[in-house]
C-alpha positions in Angstrom: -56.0 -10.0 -4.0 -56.9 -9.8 -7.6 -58.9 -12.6 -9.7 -55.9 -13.1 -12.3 -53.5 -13.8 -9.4 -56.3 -16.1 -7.4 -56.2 -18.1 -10.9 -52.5 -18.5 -10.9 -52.3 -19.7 -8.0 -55.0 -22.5 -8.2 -53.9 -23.3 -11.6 -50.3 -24.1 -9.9 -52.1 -26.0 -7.2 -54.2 -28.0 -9.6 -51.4 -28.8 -12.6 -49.9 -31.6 -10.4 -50.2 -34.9 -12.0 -52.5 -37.6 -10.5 -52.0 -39.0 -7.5 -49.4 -42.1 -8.3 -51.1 -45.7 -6.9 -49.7 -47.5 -5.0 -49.1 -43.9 -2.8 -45.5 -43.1 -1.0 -45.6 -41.6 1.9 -45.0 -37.6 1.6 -41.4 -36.5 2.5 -41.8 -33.3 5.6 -43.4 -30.1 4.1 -40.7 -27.7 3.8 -43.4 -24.8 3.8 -41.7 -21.7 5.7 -44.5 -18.8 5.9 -43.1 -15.3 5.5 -43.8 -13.1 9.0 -46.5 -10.7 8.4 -45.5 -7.1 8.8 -46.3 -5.5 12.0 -49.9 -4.1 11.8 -50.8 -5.7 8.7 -51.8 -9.5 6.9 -48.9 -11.8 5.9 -49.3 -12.2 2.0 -49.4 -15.8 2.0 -52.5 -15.5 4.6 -53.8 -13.0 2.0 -54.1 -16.3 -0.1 -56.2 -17.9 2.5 -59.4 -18.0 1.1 -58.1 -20.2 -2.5 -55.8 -22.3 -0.9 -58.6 -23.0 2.6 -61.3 -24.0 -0.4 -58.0 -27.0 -1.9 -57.8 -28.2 1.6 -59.1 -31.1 1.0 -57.5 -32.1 -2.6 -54.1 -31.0 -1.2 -54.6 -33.3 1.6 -55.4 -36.1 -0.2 -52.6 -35.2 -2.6 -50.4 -37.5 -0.1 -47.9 -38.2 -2.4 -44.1 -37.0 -3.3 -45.5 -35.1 -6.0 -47.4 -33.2 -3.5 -44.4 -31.7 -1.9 -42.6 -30.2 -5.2 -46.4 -27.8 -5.7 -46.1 -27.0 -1.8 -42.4 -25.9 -2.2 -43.4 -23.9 -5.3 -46.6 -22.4 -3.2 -43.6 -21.4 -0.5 -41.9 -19.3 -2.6 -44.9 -16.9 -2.4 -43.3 -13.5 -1.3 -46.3 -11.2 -2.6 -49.5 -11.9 -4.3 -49.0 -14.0 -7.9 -45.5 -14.6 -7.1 -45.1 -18.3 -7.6 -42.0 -20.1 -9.8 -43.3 -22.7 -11.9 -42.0 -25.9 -12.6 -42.4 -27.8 -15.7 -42.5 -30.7 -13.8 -43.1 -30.6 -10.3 -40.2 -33.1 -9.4 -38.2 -31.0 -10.9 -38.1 -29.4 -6.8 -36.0 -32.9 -5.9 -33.3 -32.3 -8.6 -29.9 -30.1 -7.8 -30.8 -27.5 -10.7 -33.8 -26.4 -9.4 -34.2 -27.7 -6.1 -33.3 -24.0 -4.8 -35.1 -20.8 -6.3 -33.2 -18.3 -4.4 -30.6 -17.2 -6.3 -29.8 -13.9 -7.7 -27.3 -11.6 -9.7 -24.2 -12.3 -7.6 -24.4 -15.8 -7.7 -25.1 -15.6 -11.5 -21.9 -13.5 -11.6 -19.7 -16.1 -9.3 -21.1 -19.3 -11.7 -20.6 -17.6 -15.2 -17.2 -16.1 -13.8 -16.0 -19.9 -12.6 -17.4 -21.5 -15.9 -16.1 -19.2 -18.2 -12.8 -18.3 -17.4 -9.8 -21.8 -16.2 -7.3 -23.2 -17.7 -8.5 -23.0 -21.1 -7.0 -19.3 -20.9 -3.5 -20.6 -20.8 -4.0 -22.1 -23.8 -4.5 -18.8 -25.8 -1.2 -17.8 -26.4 -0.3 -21.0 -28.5 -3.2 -19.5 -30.8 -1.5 -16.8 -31.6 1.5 -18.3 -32.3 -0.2 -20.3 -35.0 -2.4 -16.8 -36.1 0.0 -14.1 -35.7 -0.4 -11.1 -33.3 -3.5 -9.1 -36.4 -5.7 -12.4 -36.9 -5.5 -13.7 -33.9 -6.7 -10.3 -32.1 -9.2 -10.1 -34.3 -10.6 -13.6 -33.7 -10.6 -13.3 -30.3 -12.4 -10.1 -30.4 -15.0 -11.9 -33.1 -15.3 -15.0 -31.1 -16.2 -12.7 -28.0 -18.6 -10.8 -29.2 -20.5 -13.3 -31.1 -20.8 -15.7 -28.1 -21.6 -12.6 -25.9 -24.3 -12.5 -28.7 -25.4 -16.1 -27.8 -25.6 -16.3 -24.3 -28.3 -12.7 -24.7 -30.3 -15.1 -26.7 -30.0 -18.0 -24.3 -31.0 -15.9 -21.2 -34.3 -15.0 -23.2 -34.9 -18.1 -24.4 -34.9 -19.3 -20.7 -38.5 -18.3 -20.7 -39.3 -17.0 -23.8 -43.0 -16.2 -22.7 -43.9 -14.4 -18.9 -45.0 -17.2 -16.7 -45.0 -19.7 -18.8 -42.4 -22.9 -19.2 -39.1 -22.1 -18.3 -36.0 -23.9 -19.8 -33.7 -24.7 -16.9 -31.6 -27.6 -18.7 -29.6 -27.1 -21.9 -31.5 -30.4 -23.1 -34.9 -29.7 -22.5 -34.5 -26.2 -24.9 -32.8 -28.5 -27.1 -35.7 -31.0 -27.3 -38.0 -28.4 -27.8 -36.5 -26.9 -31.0 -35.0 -30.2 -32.6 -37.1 -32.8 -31.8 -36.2 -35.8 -29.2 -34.2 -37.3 -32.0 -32.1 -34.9 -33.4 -31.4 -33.6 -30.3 -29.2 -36.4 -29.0 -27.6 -36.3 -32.6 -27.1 -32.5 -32.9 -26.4 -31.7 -29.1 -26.0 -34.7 -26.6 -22.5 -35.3 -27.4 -21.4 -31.6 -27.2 -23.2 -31.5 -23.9 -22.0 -34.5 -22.2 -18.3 -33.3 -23.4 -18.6 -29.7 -22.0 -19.7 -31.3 -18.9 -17.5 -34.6 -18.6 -15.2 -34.3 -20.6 -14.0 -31.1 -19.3 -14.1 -32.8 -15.7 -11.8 -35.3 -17.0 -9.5 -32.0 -18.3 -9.9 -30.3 -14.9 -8.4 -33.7 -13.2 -5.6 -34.2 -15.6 -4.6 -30.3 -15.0 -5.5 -30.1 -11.4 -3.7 -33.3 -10.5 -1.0 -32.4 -12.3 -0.6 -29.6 -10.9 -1.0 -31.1 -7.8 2.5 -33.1 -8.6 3.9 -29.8 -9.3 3.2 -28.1 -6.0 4.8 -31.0 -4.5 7.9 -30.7 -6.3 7.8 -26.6 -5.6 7.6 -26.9 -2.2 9.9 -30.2 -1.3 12.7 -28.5 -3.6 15.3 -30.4 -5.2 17.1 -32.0 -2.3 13.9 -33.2 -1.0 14.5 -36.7 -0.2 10.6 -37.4 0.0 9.0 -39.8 -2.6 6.9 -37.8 -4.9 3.2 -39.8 -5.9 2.7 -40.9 -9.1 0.7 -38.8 -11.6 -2.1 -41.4 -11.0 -1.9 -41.3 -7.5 -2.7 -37.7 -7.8 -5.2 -37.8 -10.0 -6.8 -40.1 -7.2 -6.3 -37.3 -4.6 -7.7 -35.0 -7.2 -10.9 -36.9 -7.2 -11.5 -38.0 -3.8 -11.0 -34.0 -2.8 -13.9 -32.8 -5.6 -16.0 -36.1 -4.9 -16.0 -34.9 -1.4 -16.7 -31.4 -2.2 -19.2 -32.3 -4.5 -21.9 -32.9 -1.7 -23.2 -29.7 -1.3 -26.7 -30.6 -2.7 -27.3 -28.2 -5.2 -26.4 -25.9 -7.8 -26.9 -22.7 -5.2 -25.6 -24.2 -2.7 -22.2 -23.8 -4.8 -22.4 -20.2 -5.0 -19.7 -19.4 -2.3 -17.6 -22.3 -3.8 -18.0 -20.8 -7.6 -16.8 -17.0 -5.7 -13.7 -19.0 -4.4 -13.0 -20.4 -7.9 -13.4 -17.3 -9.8 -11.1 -15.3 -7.5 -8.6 -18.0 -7.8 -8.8 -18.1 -12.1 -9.1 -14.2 -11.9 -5.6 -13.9 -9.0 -3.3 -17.4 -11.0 -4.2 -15.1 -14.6 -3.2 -12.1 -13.6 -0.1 -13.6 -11.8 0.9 -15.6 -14.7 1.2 -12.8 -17.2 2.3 -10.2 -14.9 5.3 -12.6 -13.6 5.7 -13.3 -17.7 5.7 -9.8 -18.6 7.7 -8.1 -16.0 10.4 -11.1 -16.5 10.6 -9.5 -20.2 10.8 -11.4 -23.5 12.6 -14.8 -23.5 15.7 -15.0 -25.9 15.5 -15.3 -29.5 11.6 -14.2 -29.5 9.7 -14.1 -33.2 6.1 -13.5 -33.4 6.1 -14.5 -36.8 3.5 -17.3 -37.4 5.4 -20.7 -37.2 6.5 -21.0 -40.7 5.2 -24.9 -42.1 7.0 -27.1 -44.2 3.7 -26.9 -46.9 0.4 -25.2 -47.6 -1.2 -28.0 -46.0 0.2 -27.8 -42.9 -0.3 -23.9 -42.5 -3.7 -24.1 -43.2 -3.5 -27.0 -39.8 -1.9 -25.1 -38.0 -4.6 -21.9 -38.9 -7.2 -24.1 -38.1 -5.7 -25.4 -34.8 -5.2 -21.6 -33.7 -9.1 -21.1 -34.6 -10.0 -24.5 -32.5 -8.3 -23.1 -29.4 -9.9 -19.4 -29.7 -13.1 -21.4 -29.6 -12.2 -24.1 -26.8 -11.5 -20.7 -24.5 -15.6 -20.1 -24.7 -17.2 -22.1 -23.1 -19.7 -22.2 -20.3 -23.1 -21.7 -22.4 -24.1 -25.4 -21.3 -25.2 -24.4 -18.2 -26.1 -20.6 -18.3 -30.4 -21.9 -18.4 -29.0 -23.8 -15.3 -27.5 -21.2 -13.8 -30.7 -19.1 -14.8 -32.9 -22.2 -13.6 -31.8 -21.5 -10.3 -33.6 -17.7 -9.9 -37.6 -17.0 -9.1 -39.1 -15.3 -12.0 -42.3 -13.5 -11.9 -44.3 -11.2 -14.1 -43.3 -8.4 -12.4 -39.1 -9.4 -11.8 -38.4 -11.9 -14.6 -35.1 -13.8 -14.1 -33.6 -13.0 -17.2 -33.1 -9.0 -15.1 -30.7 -10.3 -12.7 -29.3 -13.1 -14.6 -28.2 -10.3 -17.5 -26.7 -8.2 -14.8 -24.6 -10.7 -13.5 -23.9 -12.3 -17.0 -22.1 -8.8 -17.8 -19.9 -8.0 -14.7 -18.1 -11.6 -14.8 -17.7 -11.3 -19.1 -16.3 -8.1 -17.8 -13.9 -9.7 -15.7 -13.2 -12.4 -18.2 -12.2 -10.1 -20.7 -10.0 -8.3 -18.8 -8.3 -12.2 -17.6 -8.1 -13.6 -21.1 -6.7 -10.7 -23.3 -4.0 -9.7 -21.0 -3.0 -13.2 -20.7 -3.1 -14.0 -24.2 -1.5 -11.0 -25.7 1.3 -10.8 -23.0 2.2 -14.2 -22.8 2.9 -13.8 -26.4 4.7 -10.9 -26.3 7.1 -12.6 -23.8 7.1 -16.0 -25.3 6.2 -15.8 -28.6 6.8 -18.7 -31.3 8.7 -20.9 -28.2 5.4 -20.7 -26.1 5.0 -24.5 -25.3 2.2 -26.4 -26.6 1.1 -26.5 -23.0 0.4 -22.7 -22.9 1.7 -20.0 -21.0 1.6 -21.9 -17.3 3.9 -24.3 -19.1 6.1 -21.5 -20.0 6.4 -20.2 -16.7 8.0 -23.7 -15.7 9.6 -24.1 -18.3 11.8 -20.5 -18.9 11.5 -19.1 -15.2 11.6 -21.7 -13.0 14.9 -20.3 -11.6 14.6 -16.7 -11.5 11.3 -16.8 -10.1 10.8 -17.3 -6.6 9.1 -20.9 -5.2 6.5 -19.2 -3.4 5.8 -17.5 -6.8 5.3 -20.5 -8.1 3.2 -22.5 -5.6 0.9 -19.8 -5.1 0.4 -19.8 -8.6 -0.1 -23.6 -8.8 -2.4 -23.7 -5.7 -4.3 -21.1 -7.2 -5.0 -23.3 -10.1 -5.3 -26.3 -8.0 -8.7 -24.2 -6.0 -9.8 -23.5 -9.3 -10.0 -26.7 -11.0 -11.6 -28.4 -7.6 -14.6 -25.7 -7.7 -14.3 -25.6 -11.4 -15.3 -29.4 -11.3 -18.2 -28.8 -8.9 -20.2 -26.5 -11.8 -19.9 -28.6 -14.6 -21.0 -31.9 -13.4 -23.8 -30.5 -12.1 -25.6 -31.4 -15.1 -24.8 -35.0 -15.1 -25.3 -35.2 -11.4 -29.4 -33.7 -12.1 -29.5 -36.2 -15.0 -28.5 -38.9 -13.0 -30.9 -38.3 -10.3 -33.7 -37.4 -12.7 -33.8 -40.8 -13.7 -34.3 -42.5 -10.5 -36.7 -39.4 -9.4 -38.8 -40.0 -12.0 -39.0 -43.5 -11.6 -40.0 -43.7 -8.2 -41.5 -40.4 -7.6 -39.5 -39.7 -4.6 -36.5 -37.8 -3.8 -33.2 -39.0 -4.1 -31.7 -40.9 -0.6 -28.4 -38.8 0.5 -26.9 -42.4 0.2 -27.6 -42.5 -3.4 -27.1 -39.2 -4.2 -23.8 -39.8 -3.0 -23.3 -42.6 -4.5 -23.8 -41.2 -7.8 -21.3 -38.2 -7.5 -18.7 -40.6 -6.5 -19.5 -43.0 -9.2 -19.0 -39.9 -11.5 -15.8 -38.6 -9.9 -14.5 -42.7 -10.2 -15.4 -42.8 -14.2 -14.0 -39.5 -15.1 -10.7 -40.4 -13.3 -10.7 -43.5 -15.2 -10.9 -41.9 -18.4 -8.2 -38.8 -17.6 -5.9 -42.2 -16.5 -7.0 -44.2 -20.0 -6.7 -41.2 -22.1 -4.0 -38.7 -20.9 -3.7 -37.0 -23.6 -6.9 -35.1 -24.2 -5.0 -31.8 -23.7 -3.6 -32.0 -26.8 -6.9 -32.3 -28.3 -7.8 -28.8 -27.6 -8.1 -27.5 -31.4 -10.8 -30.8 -31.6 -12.6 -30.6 -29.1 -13.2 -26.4 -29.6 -14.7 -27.6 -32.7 -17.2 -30.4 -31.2 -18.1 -28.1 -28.8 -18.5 -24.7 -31.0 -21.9 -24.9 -31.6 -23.4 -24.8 -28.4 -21.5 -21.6 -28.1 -21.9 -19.9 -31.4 -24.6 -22.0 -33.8 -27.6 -23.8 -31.9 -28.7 -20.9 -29.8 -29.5 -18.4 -32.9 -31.7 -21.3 -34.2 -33.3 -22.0 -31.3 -34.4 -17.7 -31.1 -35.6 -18.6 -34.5 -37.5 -21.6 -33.6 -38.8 -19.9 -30.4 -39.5 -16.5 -31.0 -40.3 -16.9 -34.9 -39.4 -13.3 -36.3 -40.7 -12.4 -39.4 -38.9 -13.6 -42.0 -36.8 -11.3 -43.7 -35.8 -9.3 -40.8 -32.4 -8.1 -39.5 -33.4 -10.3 -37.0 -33.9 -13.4 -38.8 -31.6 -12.7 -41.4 -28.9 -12.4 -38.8 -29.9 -15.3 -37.0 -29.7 -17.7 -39.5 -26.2 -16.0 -40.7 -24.3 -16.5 -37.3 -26.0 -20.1 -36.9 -25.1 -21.2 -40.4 -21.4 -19.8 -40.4 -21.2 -21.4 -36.8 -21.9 -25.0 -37.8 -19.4 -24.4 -41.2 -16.7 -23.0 -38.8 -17.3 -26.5 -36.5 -17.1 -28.5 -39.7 -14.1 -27.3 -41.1 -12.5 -27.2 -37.3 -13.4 -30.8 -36.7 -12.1 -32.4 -40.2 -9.2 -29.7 -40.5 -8.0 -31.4 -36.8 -8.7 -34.9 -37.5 -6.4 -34.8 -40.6 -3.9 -32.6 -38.9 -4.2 -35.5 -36.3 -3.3 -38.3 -39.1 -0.9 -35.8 -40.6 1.1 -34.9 -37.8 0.4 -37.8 -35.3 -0.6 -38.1 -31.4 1.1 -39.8 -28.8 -1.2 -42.3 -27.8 -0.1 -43.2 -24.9 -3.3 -45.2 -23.1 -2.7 -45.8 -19.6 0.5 -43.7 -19.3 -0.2 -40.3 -18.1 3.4 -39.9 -16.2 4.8 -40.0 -19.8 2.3 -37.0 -21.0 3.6 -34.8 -18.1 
């Protein structure tokens, strides 16, 4: 075994913080030695001779802390191969709890948090666009946050062995500062992650009222539920999926999610297409009464291009969740799978979007194109056409919802963690997910109308996407100034945080202008 790796090891051993007083007993080792090959040393025993002269500081190390630098000693699988933690409790929170992910479950995550029923929406943006711009801004608005999330899987450990960046937050911190962190990108964040939970119950219990209907038919003398009632079922279903521990435990639930978004896409605008174009199509852009309100409707069309992209939240996360070594740095297989599901996606969202406006056009509903189905087919399509369609959507909000409040559910344990130094009970970890679901289902009853703020909300949430991770390359890898690099940096971040701007203000006043149905409490009168 070499000196350098001897070092690395020791150094990992030894950057535990001090022993806590008064000390809490340590939770079982969950140490699992690798079997030595037949005729040969293990190479964890290869590591004997470092690790036999810390006996004694490890032992007296009888503290929580002490089992988070054990865990990360575990993960030894040849010599110098050890993930570090920033902070060693970070080995009692659901993003980095597990280190054994790899390329497939990055594909199945990114594929379930970047393609849902944002999609459907796409074809009211081109309604407002027309068929030229809107292409092209779809084909812009991939690329660049294609662009983005390159730059974000590098910045997830910008240096070889040293800090990685498994939370959004904690890159944001670095570059901005505590402060203007929370200003610039808490309240993105905590939408992308909440308040998209709230979306996902509105549609998926919605839905869930739907499939009812579709398979009781109309002389069904059974009493449907109220929409409330199945947002409740809604909840309680991804409250109780929600207690798989951690984020890799989710992989096989994120594979079930993206098939399910990849099968109700395809359905949707293959069904749309083959039915042909609906009567009196135009694909002219919806003419306005004024300038103003075709520069509204312009910017409402951008807003929705941009609400489709999301998902860079939680691609360090998602990163957070591979070992990383010198030798096989995470960002490999995180990059690999990173391309095949943007593959996929692309092939999901510009079939839907340009063939559910080439059969709707202009009349697409403001709901999208799964509104459009209902609404122009739901005779001459078959029920089980439309069920399995709506189920399909149904599995992919439930798993959808298990990916994105997996931030809030390793925030909210990270502050009792590092509190008491301790891992979370499974009582209270429970506790919190279900206090999580109960909130979010009170705001998708209070405010049932968020759907209509999709322009918005694209705009609030555009520069995770598009704007903060070119500054944080800057920040980070400080090129030399004058560079394509920097020069293009700086560009796509500046340009990103005018196109918010403009997004945000240009859909408030549209807001004013045009007026919202606020309709607090009511959600069976937004359906």
């Amino acid at each position: 075994m070499s000196s350098s790796s001897k070092q690395d090891a020791i150094s990992e051993v030894q950057s535990a913080p001090p022993t806590p007083r008064p000390p809490v007993s340590t939770p079982p080792s969950q140490i699992q030695s690798p079997r030595a090959p037949s005729g040969g040393r293990s190479p964890l025993h290869a590591m004997a001779s470092p690790l036999r002269a810390m006996a004694s500081p490890l032992r007296a190390m009888a503290t929580p802390l002490a089992s988070p630098v054990r865990k990360a000693v575990a993960g030894v699988k040849a010599v110098g191969n050890i993930t570090r933690l920033a902070d060693p409790r970070d080995a009692w929170l659901p993003i980095t709890e597990s280190r054994s992910g790899n390329a497939y479950y990055a594909a199945f995550h990114n594929l379930s948090s970047g393609i849902g029923f944002q999609a459907l929406v796409l074809p009211t943006a081109f309604a407002s666009l027309g068929w030229t711009w809107a292409i092209i801004c779809l084909t812009l608005a991939f690329g660049w946050q294609l662009y983005t999330l390159w730059l974000l899987v590098r910045l997830h450990e910008p240096v070889a062995g040293a800090t990685r960046y498994s939370r959004y937050m904690h890159l944001a911190n670095t570059v901005f500062g505590d402060k203007w962190a929370k200003i610039l990108a808490l309240l993105p964040v905590l939408y992308l992650s909440a308040g998209i939970c709230t979306a996902l119950i509105i549609v998926g219990g919605g839905s869930m009222k739907s499939l009812f209907s579709i398979a009781c038919g109309e002389s069904c003398l059974v009493r449907n539920l109220t929409t409330v009632e199945w947002y409740l079922v809604f909840v309680c279903a991804a409250v109780l999926l929600s207690q798989l521990p951690n984020l890799n435990s989710i992989a096989g639930v994120s594979l079930v999610g993206a098939t399910a978004a990849v099968a109700y896409c395809t359905m949707i605008w293959t069904v749309s297409v083959a039915k042909g174009r609906v009567a009196g199509v135009s694909y002219d852009p919806v003419k306005a009464h004024n300038d103003v309100d075709a520069a509204l409707g312009i910017l409402n069309g951008l807003g929705i291009i941009a609400f489709a992209f999301r998902g860079h939240n939680i691609v360090l996360e998602i990163q957070g969740t591979m070992p990383s070594t010198l030798k096989h740095p995470s960002h490999v297989p995180m990059w690999k799978g990173v391309k095949v599901a943007y593959a996929i996606i692309a092939l999901c969202l510009y079939p839907i979007a340009i063939g559910g406006f080439w059969a709707y056009g202009n009349q697409i509903p403001s709901g999208g194109i799964l509104s459009a189905l209902y609404k122009f087919h739901s005779r001459d399509v078959s029920r089980l056409v439309l069920g399995t369609t709506t189920l399909l959507v149904i599995i992919n909000c439930l798993t959808t919802f298990q990916i994105y409040a997996m931030p809030v559910y390793d925030n909210m344990e990270a502050g009792y963690v590092h509190k008491k130094n301790r891992p979370c009970p499974w009582w209270m970890r429970s506790g919190f997910r279900a206090l999580f679901g109960a909130t979010n289902f009170l705001i998708a009853v209070a405010l049932p109308f968020l759907s209509q703020l999709a322009g918005l909300l694209g705009g609030i949430s555009l520069p995770v996407t598009l704007a903060y991770p070119c500054f944080m390359w800057v920040a980070i890898k400080k090129p030399r100034k004058g560079t394509a690099t920097w020069n293009v940096n700086w560009a796509l971040g500046i340009l990103g945080m005018g196109i918010s701007v403009v997004l945000i203000v240009g859909n408030l006043w549209g807001l004013v202008e045009t007026g919202l149905r606020l309709k607090f409490f009511k959600p069976d009168d937004m359906q």
